[in-house]
N, C-alpha and C positions, 0 to 999 in steps of 0.2 A: 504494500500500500504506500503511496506517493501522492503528496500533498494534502488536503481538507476533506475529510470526509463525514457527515452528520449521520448515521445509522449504522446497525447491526450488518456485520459480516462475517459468514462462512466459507470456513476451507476444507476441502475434503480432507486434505493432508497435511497445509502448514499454511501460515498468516504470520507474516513479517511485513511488520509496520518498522517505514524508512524513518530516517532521523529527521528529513523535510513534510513528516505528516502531522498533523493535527488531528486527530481523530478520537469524536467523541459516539460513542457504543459500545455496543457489546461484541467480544470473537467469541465466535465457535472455532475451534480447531483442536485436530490433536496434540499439532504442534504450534506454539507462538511465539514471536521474537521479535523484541522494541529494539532497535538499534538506539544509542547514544543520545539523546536531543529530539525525538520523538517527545511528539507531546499525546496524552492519551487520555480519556475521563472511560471508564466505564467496568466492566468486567469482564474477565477470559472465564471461561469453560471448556475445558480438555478433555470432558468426557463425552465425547462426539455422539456414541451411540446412544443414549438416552436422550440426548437432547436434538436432535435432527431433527425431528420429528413437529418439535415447536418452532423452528427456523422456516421450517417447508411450511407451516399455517400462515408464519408472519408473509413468506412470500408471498403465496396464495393472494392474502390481503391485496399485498401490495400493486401483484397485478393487476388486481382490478382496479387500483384507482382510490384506494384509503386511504385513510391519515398516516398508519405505519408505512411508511418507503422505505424501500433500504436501493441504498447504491449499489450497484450491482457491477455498475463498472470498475468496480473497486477491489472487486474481489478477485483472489490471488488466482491463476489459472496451474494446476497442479501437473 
């Protein structure tokens, strides 16, 4: 992740937020990694397989056009 991002994002496999990001939400991933000067508000969860499940409802939402968005362009390609 690079540069400003306002929402929840998931990695199948890892989320490394760069040192030029701003990012406030929440990761899912197995794996996560702030590099140095990253700025970050939010929470990690590493337990991927319980919580997937609530990631894929928030998308859902978001598809259609709800209040919950999440960037999606944001998210790490594994």
């Amino acid at each position: 992740v690079e540069g400003t991002v306002d929402g929840d994002l998931f990695g199948e496999q890892r989320i490394i937020v760069r040192s030029s990001s701003q990012l406030k939400g929440n990761l899912l991933a197995n794996r996560v990694s702030l590099e140095d000067g990253a700025k970050f508000k939010g929470s990690v969860d590493m337990d991927i397989d319980s919580r997937k499940h609530v990631f894929n409802a928030s998308r859902e939402t978001a598809a259609k056009g709800e209040k919950n968005k999440l960037t999606e362009k944001a998210a790490p390609q594994a």
